[in-house]
N, CA, C and O of each residue as an XYZ file, in Angstrom:
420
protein
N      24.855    -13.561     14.222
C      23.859    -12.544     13.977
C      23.180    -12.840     12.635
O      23.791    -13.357     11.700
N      22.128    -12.552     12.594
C      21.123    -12.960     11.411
C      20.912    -11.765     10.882
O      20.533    -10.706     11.383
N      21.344    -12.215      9.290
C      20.814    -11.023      8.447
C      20.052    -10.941      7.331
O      20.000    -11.964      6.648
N      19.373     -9.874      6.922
C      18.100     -9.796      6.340
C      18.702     -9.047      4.905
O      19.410     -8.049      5.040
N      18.418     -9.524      3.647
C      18.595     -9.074      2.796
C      17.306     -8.358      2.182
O      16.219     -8.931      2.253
N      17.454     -6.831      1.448
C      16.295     -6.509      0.755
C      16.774     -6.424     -0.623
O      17.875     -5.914     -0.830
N      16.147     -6.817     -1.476
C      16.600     -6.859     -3.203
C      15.939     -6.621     -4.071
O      14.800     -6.473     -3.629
N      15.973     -6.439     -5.469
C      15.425     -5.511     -6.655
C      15.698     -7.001     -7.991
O      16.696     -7.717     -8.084
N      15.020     -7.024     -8.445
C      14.867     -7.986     -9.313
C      14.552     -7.354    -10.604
O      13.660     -6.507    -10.561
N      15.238     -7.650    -12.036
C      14.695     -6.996    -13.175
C      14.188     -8.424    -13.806
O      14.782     -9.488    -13.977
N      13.011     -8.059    -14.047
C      12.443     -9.396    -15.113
C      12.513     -9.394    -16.589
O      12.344     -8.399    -17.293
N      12.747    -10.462    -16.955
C      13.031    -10.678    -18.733
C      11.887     -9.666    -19.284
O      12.080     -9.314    -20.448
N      10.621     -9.086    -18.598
C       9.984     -7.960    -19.256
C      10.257     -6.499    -18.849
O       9.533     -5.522    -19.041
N      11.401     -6.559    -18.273
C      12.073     -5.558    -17.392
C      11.066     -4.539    -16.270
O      11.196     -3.403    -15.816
N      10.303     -5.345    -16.165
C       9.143     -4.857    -14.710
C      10.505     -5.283    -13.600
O      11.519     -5.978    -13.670
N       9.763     -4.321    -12.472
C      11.334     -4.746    -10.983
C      10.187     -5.712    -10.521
O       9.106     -5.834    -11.096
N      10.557     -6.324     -9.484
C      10.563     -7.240     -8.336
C      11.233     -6.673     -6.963
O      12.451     -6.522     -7.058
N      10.743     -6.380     -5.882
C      11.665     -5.897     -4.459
C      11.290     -6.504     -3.915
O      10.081     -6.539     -3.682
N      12.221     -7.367     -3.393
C      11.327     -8.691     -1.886
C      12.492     -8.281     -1.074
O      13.218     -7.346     -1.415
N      12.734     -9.209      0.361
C      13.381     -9.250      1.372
C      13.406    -11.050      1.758
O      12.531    -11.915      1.755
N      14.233    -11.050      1.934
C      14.740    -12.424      2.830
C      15.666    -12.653      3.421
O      16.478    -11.748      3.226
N      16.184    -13.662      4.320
C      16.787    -14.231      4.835
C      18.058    -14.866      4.362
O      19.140    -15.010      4.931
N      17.620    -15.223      3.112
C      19.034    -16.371      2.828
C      18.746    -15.698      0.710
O      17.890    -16.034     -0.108
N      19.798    -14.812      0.610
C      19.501    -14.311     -0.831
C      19.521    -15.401     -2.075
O      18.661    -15.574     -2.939
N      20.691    -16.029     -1.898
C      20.612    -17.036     -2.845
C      19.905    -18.283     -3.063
O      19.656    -18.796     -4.154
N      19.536    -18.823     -1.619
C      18.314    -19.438     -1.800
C      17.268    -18.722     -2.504
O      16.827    -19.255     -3.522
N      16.508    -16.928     -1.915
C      15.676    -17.090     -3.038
C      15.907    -16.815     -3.998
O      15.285    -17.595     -4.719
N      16.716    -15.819     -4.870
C      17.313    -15.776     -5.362
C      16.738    -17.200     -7.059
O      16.223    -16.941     -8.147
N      17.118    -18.369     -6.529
C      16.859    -18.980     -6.918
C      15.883    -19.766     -7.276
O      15.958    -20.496     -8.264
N      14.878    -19.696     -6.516
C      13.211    -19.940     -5.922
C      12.832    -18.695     -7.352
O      12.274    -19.108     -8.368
N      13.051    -17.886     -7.268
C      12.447    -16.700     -8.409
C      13.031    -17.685     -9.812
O      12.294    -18.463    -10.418
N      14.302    -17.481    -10.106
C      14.834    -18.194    -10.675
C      14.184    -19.410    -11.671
O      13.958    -19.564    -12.872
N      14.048    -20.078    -10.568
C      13.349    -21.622    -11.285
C      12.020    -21.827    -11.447
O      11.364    -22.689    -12.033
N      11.553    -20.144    -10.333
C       9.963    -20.925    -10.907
C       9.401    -21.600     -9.678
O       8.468    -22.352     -9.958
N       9.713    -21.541     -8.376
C       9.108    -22.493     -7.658
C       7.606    -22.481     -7.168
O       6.915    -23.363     -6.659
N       7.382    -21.342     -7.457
C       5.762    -21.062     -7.169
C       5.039    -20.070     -7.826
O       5.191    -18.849     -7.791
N       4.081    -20.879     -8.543
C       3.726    -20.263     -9.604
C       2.711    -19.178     -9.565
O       1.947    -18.870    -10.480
N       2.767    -18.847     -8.839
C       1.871    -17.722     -8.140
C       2.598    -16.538     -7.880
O       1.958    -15.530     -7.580
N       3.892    -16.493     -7.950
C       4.932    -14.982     -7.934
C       4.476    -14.455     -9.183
O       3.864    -14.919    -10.145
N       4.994    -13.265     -8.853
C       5.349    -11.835     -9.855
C       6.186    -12.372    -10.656
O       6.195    -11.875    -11.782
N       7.032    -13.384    -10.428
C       8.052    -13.227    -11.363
C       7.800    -14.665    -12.151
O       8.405    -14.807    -13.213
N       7.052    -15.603    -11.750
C       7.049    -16.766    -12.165
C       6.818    -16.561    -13.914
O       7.587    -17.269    -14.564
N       6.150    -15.952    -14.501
C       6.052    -15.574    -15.945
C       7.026    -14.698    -16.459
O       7.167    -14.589    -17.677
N       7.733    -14.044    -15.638
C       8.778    -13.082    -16.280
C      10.406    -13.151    -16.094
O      11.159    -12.182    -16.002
N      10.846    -14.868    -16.055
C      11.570    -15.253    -15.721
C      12.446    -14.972    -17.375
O      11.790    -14.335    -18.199
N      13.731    -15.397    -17.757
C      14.750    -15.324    -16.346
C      14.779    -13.981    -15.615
O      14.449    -13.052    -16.353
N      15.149    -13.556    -14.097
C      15.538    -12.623    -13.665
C      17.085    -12.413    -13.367
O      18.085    -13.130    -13.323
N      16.735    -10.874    -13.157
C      18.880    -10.841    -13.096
C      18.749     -9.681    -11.691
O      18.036     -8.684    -11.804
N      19.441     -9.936    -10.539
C      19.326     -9.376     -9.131
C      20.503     -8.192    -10.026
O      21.523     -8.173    -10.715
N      19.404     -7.265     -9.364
C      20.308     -5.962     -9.970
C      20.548     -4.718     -8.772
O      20.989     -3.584     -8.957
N      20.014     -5.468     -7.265
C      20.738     -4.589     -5.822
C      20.268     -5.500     -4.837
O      19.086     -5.785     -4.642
N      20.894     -5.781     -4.451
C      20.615     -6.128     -2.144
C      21.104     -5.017     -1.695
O      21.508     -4.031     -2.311
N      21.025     -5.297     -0.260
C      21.642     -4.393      0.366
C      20.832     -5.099      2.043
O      19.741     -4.988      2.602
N      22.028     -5.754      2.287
C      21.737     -6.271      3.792
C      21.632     -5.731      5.151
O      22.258     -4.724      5.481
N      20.783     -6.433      6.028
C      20.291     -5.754      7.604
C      20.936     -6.137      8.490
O      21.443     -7.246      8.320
N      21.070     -5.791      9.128
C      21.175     -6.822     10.225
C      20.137     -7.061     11.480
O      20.231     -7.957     12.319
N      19.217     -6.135     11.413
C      17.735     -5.791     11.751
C      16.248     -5.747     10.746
O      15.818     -5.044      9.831
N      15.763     -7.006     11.571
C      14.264     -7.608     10.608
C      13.952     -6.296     10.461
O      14.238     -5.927      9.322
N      13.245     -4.988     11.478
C      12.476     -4.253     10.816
C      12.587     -2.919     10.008
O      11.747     -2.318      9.338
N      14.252     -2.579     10.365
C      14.887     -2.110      9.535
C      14.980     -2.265      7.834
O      14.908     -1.440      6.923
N      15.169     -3.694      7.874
C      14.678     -4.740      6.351
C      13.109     -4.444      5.558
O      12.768     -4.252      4.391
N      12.425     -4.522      6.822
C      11.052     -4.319      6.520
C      10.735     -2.735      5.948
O      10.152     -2.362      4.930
N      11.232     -2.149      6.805
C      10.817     -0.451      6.397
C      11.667     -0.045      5.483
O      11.646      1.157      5.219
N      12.633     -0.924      4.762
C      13.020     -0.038      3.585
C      12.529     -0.787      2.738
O      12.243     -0.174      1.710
N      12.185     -2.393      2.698
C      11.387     -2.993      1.245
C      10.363     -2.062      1.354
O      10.277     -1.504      0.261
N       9.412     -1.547      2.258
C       7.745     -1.262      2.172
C       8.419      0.265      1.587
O       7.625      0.663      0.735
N       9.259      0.988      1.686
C       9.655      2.278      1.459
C       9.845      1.784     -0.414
O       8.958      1.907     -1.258
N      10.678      1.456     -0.555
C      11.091      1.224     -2.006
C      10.517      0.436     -2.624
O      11.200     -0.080     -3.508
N       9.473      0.085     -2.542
C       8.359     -1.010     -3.081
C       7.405      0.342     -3.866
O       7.132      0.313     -5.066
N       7.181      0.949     -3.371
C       6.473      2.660     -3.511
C       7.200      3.199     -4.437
O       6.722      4.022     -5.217
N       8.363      2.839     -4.476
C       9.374      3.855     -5.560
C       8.738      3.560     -7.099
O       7.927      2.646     -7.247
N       9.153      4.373     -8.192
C       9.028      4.559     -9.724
C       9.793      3.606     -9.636
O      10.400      3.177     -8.655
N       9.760      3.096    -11.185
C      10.746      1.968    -11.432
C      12.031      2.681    -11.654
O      13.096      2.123    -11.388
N      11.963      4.245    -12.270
C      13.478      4.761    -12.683
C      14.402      5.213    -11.267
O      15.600      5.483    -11.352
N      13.783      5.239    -10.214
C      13.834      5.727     -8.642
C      14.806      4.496     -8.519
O      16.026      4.658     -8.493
N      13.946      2.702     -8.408
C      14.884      2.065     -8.255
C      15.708      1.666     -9.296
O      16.802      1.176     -9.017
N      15.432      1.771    -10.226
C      16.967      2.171    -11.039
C      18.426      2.751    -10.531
O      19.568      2.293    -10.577
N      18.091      3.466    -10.236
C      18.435      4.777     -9.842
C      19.468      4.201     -8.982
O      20.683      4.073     -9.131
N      18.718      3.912     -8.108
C      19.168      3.113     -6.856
C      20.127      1.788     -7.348
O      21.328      1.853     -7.086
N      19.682      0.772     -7.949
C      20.804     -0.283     -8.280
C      21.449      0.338     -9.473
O      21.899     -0.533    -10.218
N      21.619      1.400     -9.849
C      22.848      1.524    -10.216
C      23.686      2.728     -9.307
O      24.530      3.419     -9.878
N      23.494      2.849     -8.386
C      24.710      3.900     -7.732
C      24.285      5.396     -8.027
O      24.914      6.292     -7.463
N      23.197      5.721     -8.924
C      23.004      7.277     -9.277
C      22.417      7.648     -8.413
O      21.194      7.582     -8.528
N      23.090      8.307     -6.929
C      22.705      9.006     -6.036
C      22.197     10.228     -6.641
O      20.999     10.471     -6.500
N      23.063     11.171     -7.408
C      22.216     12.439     -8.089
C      20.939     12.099     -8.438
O      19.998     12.522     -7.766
N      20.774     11.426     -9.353
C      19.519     11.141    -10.473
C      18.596     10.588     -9.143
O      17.367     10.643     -9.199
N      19.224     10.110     -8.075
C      17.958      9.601     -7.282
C      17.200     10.956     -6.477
O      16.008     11.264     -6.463
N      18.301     11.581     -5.865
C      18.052     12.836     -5.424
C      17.136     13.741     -6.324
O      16.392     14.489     -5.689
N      17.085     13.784     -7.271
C      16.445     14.371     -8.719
C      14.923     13.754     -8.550
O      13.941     14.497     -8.524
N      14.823     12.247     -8.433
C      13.511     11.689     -8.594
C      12.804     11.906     -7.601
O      11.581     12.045     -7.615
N      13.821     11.971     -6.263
C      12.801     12.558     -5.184
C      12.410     13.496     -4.763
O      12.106     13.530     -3.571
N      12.292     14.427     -5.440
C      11.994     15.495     -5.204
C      10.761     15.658     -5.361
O      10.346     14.953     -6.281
N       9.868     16.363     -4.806
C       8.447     16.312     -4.800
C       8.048     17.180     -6.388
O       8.649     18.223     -6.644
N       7.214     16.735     -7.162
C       7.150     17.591     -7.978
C       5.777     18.385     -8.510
O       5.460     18.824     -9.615
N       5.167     18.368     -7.322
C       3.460     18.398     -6.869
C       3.434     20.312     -6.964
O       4.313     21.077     -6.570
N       2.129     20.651     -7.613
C       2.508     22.403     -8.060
C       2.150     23.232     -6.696
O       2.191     24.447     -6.501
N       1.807     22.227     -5.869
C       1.388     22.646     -4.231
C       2.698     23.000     -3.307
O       2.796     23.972     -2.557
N       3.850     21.805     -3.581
C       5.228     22.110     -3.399
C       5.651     23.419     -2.993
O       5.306     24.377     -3.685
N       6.505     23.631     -1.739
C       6.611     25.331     -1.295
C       7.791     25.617     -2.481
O       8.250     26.741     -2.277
N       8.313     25.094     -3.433
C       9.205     25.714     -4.521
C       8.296     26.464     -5.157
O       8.362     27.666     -5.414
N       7.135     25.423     -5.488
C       6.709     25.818     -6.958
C       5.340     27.158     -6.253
O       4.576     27.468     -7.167
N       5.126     27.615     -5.403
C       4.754     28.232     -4.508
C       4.888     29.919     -4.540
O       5.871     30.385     -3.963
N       3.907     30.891     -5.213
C       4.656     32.126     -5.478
C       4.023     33.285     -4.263
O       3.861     34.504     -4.198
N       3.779     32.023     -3.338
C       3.103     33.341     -2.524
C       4.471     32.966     -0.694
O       4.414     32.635      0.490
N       5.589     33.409     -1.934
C       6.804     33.326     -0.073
C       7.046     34.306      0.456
O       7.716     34.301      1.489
């Protein structure tokens, strides 16, 4: 069975990186060295993989990079480090339209 990794990259300017692939440590390493100088990360090297979290379904893979690609950077923070609270916290809508923030219930 083939599996799909999605991952979070912190760059030496601590901007994230979220890609998806196939084989992590291959790219992994491709970011790494620089192989194409046309990445996000090719100038903000070295990087340090700071979450995967593997598929075992391509579009499963797909709909959570395109989901968390959207995230704040402290969201995926959040996320590679384990702070389920603090993530729960970030997602919360915080728009004054919101039925919380809402005084006509």
């Amino acid at each position: 069975m083939k599996k799909y990794y999605v991952y979070i990259l912190k760059c030496s300017d601590n901007l994230l990186y979220t890609g998806i692939t196939n084989d992590l440590n291959r790219r992994f390493n491709e970011h790494q060295k620089g192989l194409n100088t046309t990445c996000f990360t090719f100038k903000r090297r070295p990087v340090e993989m700071i979450f995967n979290q593997v598929f075992n379904d391509v579009e499963q893979a797909i709909r959570f990079e395109k989901k968390i690609k959207k995230w704040s950077a402290k969201k995926k923070l959040a996320l590679a480090n384990n702070d389920f609270d603090m993530l729960e916290i970030l997602s919360e809508c915080r728009n004054a339209t919101h039925y919380k923030y809402n005084s006509k219930k």
